[in-house]
C-alpha positions as CSV (number, residue, x, y, z in Angstrom):
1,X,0.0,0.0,0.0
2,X,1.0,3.5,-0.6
3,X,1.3,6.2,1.9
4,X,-1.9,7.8,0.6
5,X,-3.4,5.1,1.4
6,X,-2.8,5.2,5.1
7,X,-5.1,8.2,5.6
8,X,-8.5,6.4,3.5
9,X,-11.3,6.6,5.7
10,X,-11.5,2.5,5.4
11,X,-8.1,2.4,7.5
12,X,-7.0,1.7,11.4
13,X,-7.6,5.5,11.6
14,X,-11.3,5.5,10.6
15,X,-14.8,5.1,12.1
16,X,-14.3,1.2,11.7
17,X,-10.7,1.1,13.3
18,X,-9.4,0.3,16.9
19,X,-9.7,4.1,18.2
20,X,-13.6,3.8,17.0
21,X,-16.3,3.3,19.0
22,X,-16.7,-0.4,17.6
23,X,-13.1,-0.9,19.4
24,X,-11.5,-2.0,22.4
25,X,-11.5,1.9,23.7
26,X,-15.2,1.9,22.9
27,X,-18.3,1.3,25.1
28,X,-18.3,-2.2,24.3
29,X,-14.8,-2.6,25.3
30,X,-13.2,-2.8,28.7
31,X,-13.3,0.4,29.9
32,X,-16.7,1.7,31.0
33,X,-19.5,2.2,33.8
34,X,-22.0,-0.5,31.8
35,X,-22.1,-4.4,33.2
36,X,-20.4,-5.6,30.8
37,X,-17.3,-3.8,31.2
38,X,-14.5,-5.1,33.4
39,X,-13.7,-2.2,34.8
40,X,-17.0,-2.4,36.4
41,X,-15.7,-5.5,38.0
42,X,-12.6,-4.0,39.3
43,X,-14.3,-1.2,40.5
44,X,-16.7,-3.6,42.9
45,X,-13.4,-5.6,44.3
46,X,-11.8,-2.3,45.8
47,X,-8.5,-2.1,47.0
48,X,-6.0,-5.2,46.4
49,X,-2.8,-3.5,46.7
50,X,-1.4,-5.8,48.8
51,X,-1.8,-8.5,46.7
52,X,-0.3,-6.7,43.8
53,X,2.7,-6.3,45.7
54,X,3.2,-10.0,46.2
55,X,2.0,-10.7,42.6
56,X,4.7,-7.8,41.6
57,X,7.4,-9.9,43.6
58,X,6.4,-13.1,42.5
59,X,7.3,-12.1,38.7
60,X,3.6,-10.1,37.8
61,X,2.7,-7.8,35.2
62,X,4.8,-4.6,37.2
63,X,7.5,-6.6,37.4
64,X,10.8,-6.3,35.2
65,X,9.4,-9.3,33.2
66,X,6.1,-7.0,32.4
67,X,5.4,-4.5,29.1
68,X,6.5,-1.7,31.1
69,X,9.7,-3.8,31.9
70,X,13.3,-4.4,30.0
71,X,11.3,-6.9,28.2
72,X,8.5,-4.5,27.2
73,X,7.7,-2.5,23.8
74,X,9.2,0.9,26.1
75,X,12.5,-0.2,26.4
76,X,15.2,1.6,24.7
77,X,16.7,-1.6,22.9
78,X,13.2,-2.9,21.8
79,X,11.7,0.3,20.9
80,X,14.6,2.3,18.5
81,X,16.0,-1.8,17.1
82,X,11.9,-1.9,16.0
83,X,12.6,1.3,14.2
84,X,16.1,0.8,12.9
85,X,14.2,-2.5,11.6
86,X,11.4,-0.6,10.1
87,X,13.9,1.9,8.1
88,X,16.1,-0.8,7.0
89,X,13.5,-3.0,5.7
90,X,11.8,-0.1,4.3
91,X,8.8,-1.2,6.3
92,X,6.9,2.6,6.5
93,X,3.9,1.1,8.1
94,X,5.5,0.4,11.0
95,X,7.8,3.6,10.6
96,X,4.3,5.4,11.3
97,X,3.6,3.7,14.3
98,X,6.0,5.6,16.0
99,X,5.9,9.6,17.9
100,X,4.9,11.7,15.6
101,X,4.1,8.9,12.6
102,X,1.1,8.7,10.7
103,X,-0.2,5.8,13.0
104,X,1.8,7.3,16.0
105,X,-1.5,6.9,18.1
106,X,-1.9,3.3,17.6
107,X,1.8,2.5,18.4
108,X,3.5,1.9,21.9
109,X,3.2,5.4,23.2
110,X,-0.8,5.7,22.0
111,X,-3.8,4.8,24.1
112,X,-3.4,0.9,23.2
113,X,-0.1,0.8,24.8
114,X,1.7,0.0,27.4
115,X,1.0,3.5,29.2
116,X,-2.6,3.7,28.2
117,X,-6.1,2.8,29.3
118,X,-5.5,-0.8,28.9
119,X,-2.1,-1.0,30.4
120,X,-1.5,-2.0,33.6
121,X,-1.2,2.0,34.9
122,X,-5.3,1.5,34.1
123,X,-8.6,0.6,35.6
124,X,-8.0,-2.4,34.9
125,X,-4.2,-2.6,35.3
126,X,-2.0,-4.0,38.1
127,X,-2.2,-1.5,40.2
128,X,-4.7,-2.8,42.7
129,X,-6.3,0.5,44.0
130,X,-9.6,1.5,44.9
131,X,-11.4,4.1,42.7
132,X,-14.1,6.4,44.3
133,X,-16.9,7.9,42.1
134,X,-14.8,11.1,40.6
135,X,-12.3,8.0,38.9
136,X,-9.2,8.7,41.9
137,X,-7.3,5.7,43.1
138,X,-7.4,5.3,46.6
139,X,-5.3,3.8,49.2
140,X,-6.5,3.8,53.0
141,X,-8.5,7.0,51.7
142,X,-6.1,8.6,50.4
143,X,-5.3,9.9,46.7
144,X,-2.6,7.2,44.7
145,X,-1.2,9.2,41.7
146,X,1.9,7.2,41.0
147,X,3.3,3.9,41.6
148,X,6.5,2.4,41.7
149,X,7.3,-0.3,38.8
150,X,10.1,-2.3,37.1
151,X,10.8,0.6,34.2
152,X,12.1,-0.2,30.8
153,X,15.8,0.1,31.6
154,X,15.2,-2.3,34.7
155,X,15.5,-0.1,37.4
156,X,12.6,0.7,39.8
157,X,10.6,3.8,37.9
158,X,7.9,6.2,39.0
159,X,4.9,5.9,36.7
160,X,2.1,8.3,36.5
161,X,-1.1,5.9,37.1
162,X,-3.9,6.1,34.6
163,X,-7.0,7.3,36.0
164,X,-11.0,7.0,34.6
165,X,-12.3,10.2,35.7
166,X,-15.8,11.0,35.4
167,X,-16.6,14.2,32.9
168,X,-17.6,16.8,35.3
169,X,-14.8,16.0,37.7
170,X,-12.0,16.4,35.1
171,X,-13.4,19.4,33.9
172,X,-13.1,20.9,37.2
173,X,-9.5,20.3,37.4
174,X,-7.1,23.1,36.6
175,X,-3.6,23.0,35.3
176,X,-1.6,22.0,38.3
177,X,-3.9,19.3,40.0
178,X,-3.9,17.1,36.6
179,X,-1.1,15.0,34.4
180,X,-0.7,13.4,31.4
181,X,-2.2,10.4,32.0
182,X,-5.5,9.9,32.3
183,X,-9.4,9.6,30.6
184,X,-12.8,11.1,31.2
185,X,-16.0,10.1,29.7
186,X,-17.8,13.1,28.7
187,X,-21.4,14.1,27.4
188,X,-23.8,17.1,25.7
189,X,-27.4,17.5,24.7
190,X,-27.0,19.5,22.0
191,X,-24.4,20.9,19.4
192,X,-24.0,23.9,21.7
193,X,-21.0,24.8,23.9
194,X,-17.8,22.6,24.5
195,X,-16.1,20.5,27.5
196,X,-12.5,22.0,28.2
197,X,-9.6,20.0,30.1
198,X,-7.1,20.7,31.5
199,X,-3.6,19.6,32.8
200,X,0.3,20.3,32.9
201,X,3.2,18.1,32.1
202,X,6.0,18.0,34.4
203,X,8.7,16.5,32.2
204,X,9.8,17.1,28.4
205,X,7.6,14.6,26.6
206,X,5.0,13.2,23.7
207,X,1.6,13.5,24.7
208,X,-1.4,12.1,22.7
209,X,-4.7,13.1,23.0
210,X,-7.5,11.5,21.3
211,X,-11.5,11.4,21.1
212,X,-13.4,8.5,21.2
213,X,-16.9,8.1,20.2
214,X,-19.6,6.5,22.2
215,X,-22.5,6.4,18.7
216,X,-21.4,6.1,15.3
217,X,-23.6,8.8,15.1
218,X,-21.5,11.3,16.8
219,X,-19.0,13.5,15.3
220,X,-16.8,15.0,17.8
221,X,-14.0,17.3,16.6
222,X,-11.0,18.7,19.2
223,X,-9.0,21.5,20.0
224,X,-5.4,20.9,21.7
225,X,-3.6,24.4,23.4
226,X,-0.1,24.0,24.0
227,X,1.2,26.9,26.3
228,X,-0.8,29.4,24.1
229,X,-0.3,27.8,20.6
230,X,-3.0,25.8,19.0
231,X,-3.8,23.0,16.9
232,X,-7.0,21.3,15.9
233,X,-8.3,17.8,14.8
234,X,-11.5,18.2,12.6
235,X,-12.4,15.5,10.8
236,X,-15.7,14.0,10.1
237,X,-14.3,10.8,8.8
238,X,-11.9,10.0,11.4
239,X,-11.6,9.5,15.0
240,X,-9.9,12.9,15.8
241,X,-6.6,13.1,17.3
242,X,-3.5,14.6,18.4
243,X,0.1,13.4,19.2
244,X,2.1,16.4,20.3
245,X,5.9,17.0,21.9
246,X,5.5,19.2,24.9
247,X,8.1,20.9,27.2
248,X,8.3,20.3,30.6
249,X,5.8,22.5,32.5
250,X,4.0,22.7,30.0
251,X,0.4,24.1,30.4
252,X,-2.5,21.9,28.0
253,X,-5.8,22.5,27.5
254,X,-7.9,20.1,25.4
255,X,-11.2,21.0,24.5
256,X,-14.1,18.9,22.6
257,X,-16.9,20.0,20.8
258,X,-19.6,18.4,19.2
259,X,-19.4,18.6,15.1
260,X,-21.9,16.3,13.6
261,X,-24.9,14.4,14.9
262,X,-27.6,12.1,13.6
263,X,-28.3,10.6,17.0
264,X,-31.6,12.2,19.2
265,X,-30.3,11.0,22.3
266,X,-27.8,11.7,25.0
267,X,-24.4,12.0,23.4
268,X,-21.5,11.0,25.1
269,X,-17.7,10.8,24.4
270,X,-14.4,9.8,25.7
271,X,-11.4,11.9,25.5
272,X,-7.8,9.7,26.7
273,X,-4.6,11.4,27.1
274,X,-1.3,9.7,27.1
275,X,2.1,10.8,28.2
276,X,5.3,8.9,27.3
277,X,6.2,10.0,30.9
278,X,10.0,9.8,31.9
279,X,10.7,7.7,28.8
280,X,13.1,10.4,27.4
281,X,15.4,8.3,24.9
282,X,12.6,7.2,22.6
283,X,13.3,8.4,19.2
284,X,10.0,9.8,17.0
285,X,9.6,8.4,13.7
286,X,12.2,8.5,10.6
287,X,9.0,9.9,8.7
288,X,8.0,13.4,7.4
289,X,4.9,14.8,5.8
290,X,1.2,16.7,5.6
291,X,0.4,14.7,8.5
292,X,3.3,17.0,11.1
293,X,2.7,20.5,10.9
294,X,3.7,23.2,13.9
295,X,1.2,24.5,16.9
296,X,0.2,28.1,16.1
297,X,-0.1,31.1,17.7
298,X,-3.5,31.1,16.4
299,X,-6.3,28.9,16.4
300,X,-5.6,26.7,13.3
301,X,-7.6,24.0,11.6
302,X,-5.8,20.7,10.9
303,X,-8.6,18.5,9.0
304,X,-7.4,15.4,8.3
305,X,-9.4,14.2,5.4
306,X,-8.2,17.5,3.6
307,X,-4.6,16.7,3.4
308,X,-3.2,17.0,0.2
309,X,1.0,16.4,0.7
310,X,0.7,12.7,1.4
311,X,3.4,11.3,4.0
312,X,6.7,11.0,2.6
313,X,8.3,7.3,2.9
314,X,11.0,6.9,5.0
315,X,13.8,6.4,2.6
């Protein structure tokens, strides 16, 4: 296949892909308030921390033989040998997989990895917290933000936990009191207004940001600030999305906004934001093209159906 042919609307990155709402980030998939999610489950069983620690010893998933261990997809050797692989081979699919590639949301540092909402760091990871009804992680009442896991280089790493926060809770949250790593599930009644989020990065890092439908029927488009400069994922044919470099202290803002709707009831959403964390020697992809383009000082329109330079291969 040829690069155009990465951005068709019948690709991964579509409405019938895995960052769709038919999908394992979906409502039918394991993240979710419904029966039939797991995470329901894991909510019900409280706090198991203890266990986790014994699991963790006994060679579990935080452990150094887990994905966000020396063994994992995050690892230095794994992660940039994959990529030397890909350019050597002249493999560009999995070139784009990578920060900053044309599939760099569904690689290692996107919402199906290792660091997202299926991970371990999630509501259903390894973790073994509590959760109250605002989506925190509690231990003995009090807020868990981090935990302490076998890290890609095999030395005991600090990890930014994954929380499920519930709409109006994350929207209440300024700057300072959120991180790169977390979701919200999100809602409107009509086509009016928009949710806003925000949160701050502490280190130098890639964050992605990206909107999941609950209804086919739903367009939702979003708007990412970084420190004052803007750029926005508008799409009506794709899930919308953005995978972005950010400095440390860095000050976010992600806002969502209804675009399209042929669905008369309540409309709901799911917005997922994933930092690469302290994971500083990961290299972006050896790709260039339509698909990169800078944040602006003003508020600029990125439609993705509307590109017309096609991704350059990476030879």
């Amino acid at each position: 296949m040829s690069c155009s042919g990465y951005q068709q609307p019948g690709s991964c990155l579509g409405r019938a892909g895995p960052l769709s709402e038919w999908g394992p980030l979906g409502m039918l998939g394991s993240i979710g308030d419904y029966f039939w999610n797991p995470s329901t489950l894991f909510k019900a069983i409280g706090d198991w921390s203890n266990w986790q620690k014994y699991m963790t010893e006994s060679g579990g998933v935080l452990s150094g033989l887990g994905p966000l261990g020396p063994k994992g997809p995050l690892s230095e050797k794994n992660y940039n040998s994959m990529r030397e692989l890909a350019i050597s081979t002249n493999n560009d699919f999995v070139a784009q997989m990578f920060a900053g590639g044309v599939f760099g949301v569904l690689g290692p540092l996107g919402p199906l990895g290792p660091l997202g909402v299926l991970g371990p760091l999630g509501p259903t990871g390894a973790h073994g917290y509590a959760s109250d009804s605002k989506g925190r992680y509690l231990h003995k009442d009090e807020e868990v933000r981090t935990i302490k896991a076998a890290g890609p280089e095999g030395v005991e790493t600090t990890f930014d936990l994954f929380e499920k926060y519930s709409g109006s809770y994350a929207q209440g949250l300024d700057h300072d009191e959120n991180d790169c790593s977390w979701m919200a599930i999100g809602s409107m009644w009509a086509f009016i207004g928009s949710d806003d989020y925000k949160f701050h990065s502490d280190v130098e890092q890639w964050v992605t940001i990206v909107v999941v439908p609950h209804y086919q029927a739903d367009v939702w488009h979003l708007t990412v600030n970084v420190d004052g400069k803007n750029i926005e994922s508008a799409s009506n044919l794709y899930v919308n999305w953005v995978q972005v470099k950010v400095p440390a202290g860095a000050k976010i803002k992600a806002t969502v906004f209804l675009a399209m709707s042929m669905n008369p009831m309540f409309k709901e959403y799911r917005i997922m934001v994933i930092g690469s964390q302290r994971l500083q020697k990961l290299l972006p992809t050896p790709c260039s093209g339509g698909h990169q383009i800078p944040l602006q000082e003003r508020e600029e329109i990125y439609v993705v159906s509307d590109v017309k330079k096609q991704p350059q291969n990476s030879n």
